[in-house]
PDBQT receptor file of N, H, CA, C and O in Angstrom, charges set to zero:
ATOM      1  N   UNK A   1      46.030  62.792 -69.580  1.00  0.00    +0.000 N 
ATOM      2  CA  UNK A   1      46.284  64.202 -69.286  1.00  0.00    +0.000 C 
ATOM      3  C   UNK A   1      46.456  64.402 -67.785  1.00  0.00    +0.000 C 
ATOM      4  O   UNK A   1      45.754  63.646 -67.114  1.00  0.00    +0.000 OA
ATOM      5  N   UNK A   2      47.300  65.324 -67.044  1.00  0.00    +0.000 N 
ATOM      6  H   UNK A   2      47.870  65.938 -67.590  1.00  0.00    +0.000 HD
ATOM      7  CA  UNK A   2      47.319  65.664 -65.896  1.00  0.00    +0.000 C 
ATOM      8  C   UNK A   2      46.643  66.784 -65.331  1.00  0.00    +0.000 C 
ATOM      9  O   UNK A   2      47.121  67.727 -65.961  1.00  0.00    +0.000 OA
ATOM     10  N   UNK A   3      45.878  67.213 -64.580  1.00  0.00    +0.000 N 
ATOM     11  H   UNK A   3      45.490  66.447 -64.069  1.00  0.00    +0.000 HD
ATOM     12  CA  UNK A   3      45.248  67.732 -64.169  1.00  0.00    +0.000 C 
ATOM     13  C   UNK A   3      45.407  69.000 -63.170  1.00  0.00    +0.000 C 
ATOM     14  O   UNK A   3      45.371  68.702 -61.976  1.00  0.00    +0.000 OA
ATOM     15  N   UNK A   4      45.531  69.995 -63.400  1.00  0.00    +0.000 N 
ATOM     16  H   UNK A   4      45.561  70.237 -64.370  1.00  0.00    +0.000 HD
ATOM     17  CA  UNK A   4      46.259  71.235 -62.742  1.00  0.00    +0.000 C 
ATOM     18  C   UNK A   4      45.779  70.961 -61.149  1.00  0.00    +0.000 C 
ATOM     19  O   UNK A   4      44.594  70.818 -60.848  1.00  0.00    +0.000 OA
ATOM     20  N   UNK A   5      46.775  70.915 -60.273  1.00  0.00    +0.000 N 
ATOM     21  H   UNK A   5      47.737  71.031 -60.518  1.00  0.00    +0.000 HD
ATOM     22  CA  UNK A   5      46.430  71.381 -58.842  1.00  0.00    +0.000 C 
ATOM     23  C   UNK A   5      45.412  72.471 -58.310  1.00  0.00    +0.000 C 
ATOM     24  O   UNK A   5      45.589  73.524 -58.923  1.00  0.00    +0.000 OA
ATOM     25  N   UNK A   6      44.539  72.546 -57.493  1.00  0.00    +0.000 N 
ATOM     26  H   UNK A   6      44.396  71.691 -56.996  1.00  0.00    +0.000 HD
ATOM     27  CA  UNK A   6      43.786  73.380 -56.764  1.00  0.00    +0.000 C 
ATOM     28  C   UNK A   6      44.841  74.519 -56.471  1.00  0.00    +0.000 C 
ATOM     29  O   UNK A   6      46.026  74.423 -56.151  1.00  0.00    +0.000 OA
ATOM     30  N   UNK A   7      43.863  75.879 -56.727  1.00  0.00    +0.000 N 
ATOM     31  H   UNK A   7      42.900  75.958 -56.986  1.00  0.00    +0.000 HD
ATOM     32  CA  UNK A   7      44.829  76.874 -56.075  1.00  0.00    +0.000 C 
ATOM     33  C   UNK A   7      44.983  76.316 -54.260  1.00  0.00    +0.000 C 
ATOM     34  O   UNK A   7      46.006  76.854 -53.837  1.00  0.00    +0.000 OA
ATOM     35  N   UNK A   8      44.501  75.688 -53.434  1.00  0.00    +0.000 N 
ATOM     36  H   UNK A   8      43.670  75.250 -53.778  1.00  0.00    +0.000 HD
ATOM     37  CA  UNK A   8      44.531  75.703 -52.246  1.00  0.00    +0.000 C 
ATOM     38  C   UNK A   8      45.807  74.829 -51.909  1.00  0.00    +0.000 C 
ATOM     39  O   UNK A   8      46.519  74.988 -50.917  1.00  0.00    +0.000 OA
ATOM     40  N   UNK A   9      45.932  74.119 -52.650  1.00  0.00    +0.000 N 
ATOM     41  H   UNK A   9      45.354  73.990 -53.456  1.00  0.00    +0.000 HD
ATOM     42  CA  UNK A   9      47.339  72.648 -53.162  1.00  0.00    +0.000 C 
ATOM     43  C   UNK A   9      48.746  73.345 -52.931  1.00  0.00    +0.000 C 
ATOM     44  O   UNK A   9      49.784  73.201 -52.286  1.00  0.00    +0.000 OA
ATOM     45  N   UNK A  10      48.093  74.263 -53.932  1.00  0.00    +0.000 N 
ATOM     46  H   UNK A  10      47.249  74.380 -54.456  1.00  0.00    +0.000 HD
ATOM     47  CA  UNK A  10      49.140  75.355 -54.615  1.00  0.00    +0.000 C 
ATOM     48  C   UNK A  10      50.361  75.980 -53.259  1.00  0.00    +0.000 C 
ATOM     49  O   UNK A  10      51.574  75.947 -53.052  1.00  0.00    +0.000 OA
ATOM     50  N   UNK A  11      48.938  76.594 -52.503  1.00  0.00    +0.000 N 
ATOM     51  H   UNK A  11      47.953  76.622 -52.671  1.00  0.00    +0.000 HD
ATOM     52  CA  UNK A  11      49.093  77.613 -51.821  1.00  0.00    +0.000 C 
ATOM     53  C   UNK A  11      49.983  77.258 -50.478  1.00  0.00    +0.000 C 
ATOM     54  O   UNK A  11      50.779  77.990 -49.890  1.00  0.00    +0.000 OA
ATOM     55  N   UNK A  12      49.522  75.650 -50.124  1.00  0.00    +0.000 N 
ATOM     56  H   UNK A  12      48.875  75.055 -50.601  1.00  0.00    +0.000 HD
ATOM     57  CA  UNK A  12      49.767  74.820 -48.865  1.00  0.00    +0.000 C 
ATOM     58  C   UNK A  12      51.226  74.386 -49.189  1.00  0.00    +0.000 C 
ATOM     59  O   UNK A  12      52.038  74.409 -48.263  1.00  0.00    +0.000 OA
ATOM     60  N   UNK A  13      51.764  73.857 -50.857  1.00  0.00    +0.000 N 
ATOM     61  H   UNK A  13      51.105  73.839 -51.609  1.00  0.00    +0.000 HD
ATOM     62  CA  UNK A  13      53.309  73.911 -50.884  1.00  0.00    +0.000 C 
ATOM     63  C   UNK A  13      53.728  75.075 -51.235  1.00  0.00    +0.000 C 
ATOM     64  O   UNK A  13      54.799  75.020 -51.840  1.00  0.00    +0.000 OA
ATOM     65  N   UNK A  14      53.219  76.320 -51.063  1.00  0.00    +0.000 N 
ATOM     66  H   UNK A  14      52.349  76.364 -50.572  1.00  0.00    +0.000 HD
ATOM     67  CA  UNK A  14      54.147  76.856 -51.154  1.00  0.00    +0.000 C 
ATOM     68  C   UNK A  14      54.445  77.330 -50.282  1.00  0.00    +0.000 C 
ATOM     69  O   UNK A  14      55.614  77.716 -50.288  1.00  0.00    +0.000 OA
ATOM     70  N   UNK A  15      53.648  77.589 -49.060  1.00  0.00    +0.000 N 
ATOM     71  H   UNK A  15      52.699  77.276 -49.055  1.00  0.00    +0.000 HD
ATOM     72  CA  UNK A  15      53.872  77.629 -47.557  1.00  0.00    +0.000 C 
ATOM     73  C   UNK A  15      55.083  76.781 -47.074  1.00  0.00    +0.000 C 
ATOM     74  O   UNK A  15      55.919  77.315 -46.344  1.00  0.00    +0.000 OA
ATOM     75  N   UNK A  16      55.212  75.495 -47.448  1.00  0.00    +0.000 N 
ATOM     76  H   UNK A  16      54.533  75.061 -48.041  1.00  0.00    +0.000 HD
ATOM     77  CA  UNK A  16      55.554  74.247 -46.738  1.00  0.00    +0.000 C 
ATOM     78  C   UNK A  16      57.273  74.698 -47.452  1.00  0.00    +0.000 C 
ATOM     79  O   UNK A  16      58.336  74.400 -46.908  1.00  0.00    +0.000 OA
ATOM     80  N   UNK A  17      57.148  75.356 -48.580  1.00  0.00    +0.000 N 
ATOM     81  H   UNK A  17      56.285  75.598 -49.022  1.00  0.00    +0.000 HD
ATOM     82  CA  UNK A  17      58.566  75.755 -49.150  1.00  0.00    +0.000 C 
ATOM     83  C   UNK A  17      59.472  77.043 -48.693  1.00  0.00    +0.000 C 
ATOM     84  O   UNK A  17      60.693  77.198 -48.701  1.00  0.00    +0.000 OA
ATOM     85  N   UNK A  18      58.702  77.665 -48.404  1.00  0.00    +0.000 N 
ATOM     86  H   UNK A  18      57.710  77.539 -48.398  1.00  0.00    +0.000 HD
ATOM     87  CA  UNK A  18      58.714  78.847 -47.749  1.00  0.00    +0.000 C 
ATOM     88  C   UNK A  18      58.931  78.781 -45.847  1.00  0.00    +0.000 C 
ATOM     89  O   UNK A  18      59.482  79.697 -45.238  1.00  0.00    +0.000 OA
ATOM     90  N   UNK A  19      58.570  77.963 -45.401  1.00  0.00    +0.000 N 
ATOM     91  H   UNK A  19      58.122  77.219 -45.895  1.00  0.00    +0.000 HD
ATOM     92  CA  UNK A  19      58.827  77.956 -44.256  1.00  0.00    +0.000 C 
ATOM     93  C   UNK A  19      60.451  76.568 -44.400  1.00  0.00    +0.000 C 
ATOM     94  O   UNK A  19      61.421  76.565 -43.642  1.00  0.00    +0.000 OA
ATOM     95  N   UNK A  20      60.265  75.798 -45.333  1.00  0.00    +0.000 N 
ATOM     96  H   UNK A  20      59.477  75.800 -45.949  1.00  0.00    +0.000 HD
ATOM     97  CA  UNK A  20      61.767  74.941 -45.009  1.00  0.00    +0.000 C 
ATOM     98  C   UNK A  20      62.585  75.960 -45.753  1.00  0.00    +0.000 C 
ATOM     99  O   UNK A  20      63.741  75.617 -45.506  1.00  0.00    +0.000 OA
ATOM    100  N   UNK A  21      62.637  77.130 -46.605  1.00  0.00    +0.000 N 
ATOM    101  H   UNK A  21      61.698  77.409 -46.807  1.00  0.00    +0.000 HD
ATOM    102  CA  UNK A  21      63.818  77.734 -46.451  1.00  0.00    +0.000 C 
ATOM    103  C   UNK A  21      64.203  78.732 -45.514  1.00  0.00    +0.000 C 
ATOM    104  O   UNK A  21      65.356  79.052 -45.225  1.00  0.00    +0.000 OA
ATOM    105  N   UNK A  22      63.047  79.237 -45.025  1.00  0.00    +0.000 N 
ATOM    106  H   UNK A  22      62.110  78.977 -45.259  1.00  0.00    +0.000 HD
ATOM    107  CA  UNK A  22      63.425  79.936 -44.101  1.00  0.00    +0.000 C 
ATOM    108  C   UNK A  22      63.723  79.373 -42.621  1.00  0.00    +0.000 C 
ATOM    109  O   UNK A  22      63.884  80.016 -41.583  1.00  0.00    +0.000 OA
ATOM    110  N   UNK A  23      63.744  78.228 -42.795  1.00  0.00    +0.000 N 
ATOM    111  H   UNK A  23      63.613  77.706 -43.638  1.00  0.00    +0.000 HD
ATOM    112  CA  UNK A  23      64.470  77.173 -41.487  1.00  0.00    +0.000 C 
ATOM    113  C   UNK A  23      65.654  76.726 -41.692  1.00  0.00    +0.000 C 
ATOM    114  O   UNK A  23      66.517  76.368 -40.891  1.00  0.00    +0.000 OA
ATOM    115  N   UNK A  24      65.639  76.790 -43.500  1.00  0.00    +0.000 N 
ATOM    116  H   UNK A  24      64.937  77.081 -44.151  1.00  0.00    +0.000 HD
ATOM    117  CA  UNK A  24      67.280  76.459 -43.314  1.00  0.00    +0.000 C 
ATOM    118  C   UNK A  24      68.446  78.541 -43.723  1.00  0.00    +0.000 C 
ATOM    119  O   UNK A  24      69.602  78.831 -44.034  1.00  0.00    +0.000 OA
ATOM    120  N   UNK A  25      67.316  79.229 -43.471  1.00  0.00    +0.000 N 
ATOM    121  H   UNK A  25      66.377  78.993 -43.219  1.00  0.00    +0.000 HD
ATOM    122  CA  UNK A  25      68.480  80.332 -43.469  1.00  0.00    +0.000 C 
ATOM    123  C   UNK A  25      68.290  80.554 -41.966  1.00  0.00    +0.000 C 
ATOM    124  O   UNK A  25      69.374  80.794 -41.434  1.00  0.00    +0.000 OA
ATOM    125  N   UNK A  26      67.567  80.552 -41.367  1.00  0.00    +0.000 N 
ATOM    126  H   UNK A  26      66.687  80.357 -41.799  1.00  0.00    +0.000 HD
ATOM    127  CA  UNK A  26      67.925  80.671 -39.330  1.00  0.00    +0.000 C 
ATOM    128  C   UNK A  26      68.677  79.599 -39.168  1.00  0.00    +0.000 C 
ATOM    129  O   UNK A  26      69.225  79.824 -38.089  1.00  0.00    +0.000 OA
ATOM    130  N   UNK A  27      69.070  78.538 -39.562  1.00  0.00    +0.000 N 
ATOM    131  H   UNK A  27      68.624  78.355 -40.439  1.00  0.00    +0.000 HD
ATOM    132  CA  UNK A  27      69.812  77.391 -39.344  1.00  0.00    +0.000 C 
ATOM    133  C   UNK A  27      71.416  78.275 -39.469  1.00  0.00    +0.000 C 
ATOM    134  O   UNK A  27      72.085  78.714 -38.534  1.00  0.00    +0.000 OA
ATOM    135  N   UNK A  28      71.718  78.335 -40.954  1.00  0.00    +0.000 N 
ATOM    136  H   UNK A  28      71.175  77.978 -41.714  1.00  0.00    +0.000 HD
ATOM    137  CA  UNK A  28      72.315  79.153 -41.301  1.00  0.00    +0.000 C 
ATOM    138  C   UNK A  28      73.026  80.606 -40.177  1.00  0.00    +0.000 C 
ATOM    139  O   UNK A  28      74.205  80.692 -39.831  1.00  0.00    +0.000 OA
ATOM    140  N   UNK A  29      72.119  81.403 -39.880  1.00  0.00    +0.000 N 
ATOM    141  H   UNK A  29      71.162  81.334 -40.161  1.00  0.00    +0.000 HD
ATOM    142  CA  UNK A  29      72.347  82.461 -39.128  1.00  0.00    +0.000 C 
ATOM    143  C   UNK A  29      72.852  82.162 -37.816  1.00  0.00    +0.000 C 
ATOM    144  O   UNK A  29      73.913  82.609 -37.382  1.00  0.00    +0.000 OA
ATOM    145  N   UNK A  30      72.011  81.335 -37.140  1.00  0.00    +0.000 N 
ATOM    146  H   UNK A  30      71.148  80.972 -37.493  1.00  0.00    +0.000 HD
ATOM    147  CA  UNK A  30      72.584  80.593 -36.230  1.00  0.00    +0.000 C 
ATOM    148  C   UNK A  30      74.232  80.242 -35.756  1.00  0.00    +0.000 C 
ATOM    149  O   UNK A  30      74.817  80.389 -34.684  1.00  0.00    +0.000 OA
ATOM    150  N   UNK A  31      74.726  79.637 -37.275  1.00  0.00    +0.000 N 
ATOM    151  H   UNK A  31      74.250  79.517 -38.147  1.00  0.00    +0.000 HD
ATOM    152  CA  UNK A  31      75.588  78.885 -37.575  1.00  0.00    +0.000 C 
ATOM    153  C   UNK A  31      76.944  80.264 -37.294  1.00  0.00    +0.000 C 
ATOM    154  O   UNK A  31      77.860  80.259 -36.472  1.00  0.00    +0.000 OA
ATOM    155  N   UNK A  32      76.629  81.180 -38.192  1.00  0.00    +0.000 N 
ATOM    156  H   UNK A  32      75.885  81.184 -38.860  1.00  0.00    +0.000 HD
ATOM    157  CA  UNK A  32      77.423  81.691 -38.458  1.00  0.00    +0.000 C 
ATOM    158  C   UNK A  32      77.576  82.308 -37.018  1.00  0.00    +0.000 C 
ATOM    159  O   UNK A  32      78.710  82.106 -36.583  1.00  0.00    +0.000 OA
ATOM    160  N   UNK A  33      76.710  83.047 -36.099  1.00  0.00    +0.000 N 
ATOM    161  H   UNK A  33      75.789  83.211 -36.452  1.00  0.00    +0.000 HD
ATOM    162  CA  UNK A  33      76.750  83.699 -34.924  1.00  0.00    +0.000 C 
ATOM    163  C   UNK A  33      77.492  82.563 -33.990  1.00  0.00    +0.000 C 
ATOM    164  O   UNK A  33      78.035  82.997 -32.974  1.00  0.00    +0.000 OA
ATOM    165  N   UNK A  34      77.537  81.675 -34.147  1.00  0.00    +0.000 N 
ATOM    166  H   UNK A  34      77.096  81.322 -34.972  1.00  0.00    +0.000 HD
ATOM    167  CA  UNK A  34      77.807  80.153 -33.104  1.00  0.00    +0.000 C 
ATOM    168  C   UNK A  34      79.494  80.503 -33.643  1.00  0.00    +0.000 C 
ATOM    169  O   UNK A  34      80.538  80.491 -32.990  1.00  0.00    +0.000 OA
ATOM    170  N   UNK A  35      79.361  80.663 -34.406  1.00  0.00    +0.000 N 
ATOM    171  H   UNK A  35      78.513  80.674 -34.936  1.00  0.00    +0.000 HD
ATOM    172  CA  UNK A  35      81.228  80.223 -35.390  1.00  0.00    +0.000 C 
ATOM    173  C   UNK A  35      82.008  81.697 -34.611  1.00  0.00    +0.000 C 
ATOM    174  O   UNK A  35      83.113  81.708 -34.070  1.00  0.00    +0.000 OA
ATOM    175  N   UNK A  36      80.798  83.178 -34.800  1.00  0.00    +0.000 N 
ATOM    176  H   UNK A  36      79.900  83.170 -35.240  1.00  0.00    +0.000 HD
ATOM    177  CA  UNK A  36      81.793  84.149 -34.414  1.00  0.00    +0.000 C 
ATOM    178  C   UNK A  36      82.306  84.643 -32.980  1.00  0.00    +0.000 C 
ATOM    179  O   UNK A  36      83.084  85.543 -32.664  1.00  0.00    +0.000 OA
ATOM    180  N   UNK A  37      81.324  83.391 -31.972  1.00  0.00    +0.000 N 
ATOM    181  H   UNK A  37      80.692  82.660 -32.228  1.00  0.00    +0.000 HD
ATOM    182  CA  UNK A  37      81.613  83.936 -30.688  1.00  0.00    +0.000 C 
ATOM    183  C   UNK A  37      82.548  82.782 -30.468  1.00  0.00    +0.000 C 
ATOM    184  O   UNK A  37      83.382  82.803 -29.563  1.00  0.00    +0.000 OA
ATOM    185  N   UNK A  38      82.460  82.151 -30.988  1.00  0.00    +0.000 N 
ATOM    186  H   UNK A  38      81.783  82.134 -31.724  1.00  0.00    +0.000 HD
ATOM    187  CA  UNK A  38      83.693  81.049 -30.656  1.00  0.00    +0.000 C 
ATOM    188  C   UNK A  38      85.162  81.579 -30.978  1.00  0.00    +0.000 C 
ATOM    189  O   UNK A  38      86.059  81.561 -30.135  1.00  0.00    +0.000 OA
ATOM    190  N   UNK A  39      85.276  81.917 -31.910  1.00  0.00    +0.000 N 
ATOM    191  H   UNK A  39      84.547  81.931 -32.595  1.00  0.00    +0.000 HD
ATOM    192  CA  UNK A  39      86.547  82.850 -33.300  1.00  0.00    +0.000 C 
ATOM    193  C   UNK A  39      86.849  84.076 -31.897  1.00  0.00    +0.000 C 
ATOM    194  O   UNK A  39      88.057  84.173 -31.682  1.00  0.00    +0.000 OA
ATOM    195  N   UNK A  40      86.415  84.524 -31.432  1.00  0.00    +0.000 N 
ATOM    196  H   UNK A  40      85.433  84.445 -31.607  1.00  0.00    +0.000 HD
ATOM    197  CA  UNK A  40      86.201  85.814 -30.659  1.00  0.00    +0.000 C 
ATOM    198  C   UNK A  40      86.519  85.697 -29.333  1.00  0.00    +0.000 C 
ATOM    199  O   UNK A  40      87.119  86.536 -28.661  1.00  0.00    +0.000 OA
ATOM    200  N   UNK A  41      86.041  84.477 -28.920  1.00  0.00    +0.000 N 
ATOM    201  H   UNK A  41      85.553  83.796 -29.466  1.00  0.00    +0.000 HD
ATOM    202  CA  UNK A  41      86.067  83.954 -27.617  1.00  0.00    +0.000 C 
ATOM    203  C   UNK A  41      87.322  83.406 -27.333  1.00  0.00    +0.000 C 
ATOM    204  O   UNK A  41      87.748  83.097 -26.220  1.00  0.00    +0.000 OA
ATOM    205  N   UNK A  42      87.762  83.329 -28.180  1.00  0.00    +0.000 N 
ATOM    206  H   UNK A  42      87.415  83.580 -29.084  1.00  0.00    +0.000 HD
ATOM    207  CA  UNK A  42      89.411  82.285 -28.335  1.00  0.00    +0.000 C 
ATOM    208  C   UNK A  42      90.724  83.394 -28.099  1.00  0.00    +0.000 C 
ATOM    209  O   UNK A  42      91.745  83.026 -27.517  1.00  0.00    +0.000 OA
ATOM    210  N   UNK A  43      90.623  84.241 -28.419  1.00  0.00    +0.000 N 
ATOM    211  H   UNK A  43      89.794  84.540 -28.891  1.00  0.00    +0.000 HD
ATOM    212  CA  UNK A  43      91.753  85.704 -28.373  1.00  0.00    +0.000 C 
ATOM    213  C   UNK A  43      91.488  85.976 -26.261  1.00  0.00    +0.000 C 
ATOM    214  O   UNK A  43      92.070  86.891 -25.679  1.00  0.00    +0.000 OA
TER     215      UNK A  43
């Protein structure tokens, strides 16, 4: 049988999930602001 995780287990990936997506949507945001001053900068 497998044995349910500690709520504290729990709590620490879901932190750890929660902070890598929200690193990859500032990655993201980043990206796109980088793309529109370039697009902008070019005219």
């Amino acid at each position: 049988m497998s044995e349910q995780p500690q709520p504290d287990q729990l709590a620490k990936r879901r932190r750890t999930k929660n902070l890598a997506l929200a690193g990859v949507l500032l990655v993201m945001v980043v990206l796109f602001y980088i793309i529109t001053v370039v697009r902008m900068g070019g005219n």
